[in-house]
C-alpha positions as a Markdown table, in Angstrom:
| # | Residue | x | y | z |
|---|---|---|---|---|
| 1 | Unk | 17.7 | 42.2 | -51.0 |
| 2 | Unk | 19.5 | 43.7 | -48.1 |
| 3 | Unk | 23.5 | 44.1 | -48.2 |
| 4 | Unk | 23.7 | 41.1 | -45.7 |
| 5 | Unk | 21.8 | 38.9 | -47.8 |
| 6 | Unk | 24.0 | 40.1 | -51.0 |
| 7 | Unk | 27.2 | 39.6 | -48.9 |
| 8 | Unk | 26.0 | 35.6 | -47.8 |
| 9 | Unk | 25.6 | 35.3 | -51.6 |
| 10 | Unk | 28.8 | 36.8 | -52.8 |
| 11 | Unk | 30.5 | 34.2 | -50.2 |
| 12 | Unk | 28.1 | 31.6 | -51.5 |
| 13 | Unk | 29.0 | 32.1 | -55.3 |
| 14 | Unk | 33.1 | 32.4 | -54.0 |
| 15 | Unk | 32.6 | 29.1 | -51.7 |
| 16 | Unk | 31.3 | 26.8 | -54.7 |
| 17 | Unk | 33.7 | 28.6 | -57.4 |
| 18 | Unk | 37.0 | 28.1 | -55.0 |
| 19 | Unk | 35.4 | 24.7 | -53.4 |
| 20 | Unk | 34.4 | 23.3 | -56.4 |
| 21 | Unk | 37.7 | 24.0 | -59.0 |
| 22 | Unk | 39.6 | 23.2 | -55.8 |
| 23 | Unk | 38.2 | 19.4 | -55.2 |
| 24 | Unk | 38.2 | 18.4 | -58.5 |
| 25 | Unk | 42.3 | 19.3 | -58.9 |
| 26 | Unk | 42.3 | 17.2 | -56.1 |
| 27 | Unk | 40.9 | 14.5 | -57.8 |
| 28 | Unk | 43.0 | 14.6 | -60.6 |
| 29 | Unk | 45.5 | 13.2 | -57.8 |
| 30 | Unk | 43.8 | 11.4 | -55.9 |
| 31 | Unk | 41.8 | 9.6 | -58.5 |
| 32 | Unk | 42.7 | 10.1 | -62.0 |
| 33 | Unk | 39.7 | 12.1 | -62.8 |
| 34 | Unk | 39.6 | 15.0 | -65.3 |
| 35 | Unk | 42.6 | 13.8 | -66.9 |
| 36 | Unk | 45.0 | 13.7 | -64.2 |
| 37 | Unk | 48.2 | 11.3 | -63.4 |
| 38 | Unk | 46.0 | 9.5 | -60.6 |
| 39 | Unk | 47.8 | 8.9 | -57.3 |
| 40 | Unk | 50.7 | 6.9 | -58.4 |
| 41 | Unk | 51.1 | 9.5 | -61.0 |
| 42 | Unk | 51.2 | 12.8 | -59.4 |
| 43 | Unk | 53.8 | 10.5 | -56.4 |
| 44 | Unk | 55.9 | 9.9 | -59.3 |
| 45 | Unk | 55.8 | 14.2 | -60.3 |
| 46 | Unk | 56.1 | 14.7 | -56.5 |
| 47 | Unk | 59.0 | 12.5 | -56.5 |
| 48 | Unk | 60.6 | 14.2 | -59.0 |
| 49 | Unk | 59.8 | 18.0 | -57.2 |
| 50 | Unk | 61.7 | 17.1 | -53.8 |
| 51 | Unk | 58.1 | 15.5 | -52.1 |
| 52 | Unk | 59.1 | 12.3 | -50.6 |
| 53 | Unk | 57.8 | 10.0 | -50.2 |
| 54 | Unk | 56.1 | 10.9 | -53.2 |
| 55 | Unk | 52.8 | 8.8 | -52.9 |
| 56 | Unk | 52.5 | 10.4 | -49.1 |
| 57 | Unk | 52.6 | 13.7 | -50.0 |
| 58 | Unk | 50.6 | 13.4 | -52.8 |
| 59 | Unk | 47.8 | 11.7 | -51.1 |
| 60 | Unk | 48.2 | 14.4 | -48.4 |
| 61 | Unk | 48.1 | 17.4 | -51.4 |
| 62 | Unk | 45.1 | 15.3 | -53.4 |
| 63 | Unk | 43.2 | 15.7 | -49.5 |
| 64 | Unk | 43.9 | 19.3 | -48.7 |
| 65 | Unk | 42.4 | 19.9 | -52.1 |
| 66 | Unk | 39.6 | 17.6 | -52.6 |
| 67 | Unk | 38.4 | 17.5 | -48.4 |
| 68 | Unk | 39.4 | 21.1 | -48.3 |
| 69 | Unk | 37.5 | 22.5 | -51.2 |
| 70 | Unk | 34.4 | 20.3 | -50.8 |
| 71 | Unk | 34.5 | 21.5 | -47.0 |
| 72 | Unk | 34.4 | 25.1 | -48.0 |
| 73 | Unk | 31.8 | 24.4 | -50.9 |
| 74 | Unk | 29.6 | 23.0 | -48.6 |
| 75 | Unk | 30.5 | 25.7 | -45.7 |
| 76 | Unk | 31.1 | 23.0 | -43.5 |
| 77 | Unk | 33.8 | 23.1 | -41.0 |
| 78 | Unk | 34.9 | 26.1 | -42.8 |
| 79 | Unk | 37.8 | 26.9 | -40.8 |
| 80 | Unk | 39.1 | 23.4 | -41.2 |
| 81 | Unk | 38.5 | 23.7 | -45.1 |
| 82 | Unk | 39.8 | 26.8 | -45.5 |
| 83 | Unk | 43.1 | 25.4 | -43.3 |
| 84 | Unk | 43.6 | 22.5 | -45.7 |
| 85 | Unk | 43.2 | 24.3 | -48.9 |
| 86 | Unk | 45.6 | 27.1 | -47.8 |
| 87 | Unk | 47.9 | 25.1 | -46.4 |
| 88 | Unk | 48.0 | 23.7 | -49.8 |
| 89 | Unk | 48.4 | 26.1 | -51.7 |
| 90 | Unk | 51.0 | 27.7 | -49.8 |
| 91 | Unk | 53.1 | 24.5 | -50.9 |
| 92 | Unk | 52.1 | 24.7 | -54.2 |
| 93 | Unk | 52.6 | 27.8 | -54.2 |
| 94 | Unk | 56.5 | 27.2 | -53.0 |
| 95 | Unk | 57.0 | 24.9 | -56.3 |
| 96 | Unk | 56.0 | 27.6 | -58.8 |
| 97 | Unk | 57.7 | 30.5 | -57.7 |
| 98 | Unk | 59.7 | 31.3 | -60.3 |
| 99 | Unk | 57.2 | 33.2 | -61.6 |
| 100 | Unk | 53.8 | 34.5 | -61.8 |
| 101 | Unk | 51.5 | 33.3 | -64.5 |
| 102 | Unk | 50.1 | 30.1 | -64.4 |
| 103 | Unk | 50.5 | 29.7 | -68.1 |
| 104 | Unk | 54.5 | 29.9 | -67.6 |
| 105 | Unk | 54.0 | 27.3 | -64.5 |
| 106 | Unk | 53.8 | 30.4 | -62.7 |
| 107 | Unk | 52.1 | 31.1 | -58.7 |
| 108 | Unk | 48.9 | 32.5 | -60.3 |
| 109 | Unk | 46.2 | 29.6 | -59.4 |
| 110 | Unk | 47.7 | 28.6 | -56.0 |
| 111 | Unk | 47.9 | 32.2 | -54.9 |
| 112 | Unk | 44.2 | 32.5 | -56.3 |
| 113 | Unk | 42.7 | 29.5 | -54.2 |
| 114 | Unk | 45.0 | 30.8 | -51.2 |
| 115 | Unk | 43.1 | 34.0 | -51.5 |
| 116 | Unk | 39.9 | 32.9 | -51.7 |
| 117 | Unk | 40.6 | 30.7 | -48.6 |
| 118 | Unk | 41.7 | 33.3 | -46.9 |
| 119 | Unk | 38.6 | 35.4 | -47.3 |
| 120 | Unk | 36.5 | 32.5 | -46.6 |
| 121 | Unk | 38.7 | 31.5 | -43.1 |
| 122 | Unk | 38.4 | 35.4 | -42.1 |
| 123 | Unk | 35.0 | 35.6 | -43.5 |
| 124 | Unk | 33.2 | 32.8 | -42.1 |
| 125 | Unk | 30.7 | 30.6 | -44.5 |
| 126 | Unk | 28.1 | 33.2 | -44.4 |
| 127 | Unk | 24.1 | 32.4 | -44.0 |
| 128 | Unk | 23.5 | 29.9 | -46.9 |
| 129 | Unk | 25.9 | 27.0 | -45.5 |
| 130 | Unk | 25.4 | 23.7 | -43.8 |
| 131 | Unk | 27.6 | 25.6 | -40.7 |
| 132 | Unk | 25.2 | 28.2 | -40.9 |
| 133 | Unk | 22.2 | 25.7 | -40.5 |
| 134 | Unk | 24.5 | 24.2 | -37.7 |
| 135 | Unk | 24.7 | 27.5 | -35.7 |
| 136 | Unk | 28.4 | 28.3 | -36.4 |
| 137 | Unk | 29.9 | 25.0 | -34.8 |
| 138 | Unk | 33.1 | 26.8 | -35.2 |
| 139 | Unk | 32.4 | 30.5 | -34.8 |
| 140 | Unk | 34.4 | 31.5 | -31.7 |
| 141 | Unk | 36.6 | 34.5 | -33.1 |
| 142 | Unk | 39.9 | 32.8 | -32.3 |
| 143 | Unk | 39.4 | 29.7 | -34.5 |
| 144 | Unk | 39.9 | 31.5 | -37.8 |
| 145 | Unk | 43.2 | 33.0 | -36.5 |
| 146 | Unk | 44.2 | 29.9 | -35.3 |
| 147 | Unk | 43.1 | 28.1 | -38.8 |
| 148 | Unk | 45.3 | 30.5 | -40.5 |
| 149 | Unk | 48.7 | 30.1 | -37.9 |
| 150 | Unk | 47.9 | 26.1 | -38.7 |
| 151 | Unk | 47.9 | 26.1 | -42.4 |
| 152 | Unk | 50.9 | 28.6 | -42.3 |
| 153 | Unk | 53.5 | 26.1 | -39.9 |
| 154 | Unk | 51.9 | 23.4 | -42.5 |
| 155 | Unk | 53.2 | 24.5 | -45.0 |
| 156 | Unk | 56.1 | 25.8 | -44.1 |
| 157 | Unk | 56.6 | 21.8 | -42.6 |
| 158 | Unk | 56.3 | 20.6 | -45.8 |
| 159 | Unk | 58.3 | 22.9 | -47.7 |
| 160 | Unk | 61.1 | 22.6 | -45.3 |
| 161 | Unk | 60.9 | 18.6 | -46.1 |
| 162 | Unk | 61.2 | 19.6 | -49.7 |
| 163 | Unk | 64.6 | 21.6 | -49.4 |
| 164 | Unk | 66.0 | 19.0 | -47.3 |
| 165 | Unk | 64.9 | 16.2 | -49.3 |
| 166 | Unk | 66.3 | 18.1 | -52.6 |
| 167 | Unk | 69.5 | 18.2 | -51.1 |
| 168 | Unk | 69.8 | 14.6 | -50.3 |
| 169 | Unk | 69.9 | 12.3 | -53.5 |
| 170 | Unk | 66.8 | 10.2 | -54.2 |
């Protein structure tokens, strides 16, 4: 196996690890699923974080997670993916700041998926991907920096919401 071939797989192996773990957070939100709060449960812990309305921006946090990580699993749209999982994360990453271990609520696992986003935005889908059997839909070397400037404003939207809405009583 030549190092282009090894390379497609490594991207493969990180595009359903990252995909994968990513969509099935989201469906904790979204749906419930793998013991999570469901959507009117993670709006209620949104709620509570400064997120308002709650069951908005859960909904919206439950899609850039679930469409963004089966998107990149698939390496479909991979720009778009990666855009809605980093933009994502970025937030999530806002709300666990205080420290960096996931284990004391800590950045680790947002700044993880961001990562791997990242690489996969910068990256491309590689040869084993439905964008690959598409002929790179999306391949024109501006889209990736563009995905990345999208996902960053985003974020930085919906953390900006946040402070304002913390500051405000519910």
């Amino acid at each position: 196996m030549d190092t282009s071939s090894l390379q497609d797989l490594a991207l493969l192996v990180l595009r359903l690890g990252i995909g994968l773990a990513l969509a099935a957070h989201g469906a904790q939100k979204l749906f419930g699923w793998f013991g999570g709060g469901g959507l009117d449960g993670t709006a209620t812990a949104f709620d509570s974080m400064g997120f308002r309305p709650g069951k908005v921006n859960a909904a919206l946090a439950g899609l850039g997670e679930t469409g963004g990580g089966l998107l990149i699993a698939l390496g479909l749209l991979t720009p778009l993916g990666g855009l809605a999982a980093l933009a994502t994360m970025l937030v999530a990453g806002s709300v666990h700041k205080r420290t960096f271990f996931a284990l004391n609520e800590g950045f680790e696992l947002s700044a993880l998926y961001a990562l791997g986003a990242v690489v996969v935005i910068l990256g491309g889908p590689g040869a084993y991907s439905v964008d690959a059997a598409l002929g790179y839909p999306l391949a024109a070397t501006w889209i990736p920096f563009a995905a990345l400037a999208v996902a960053v404003v985003a974020a930085l939207g919906a953390i900006s919401g946040r402070k304002a809405a913390l500051k405000v009583p519910a």
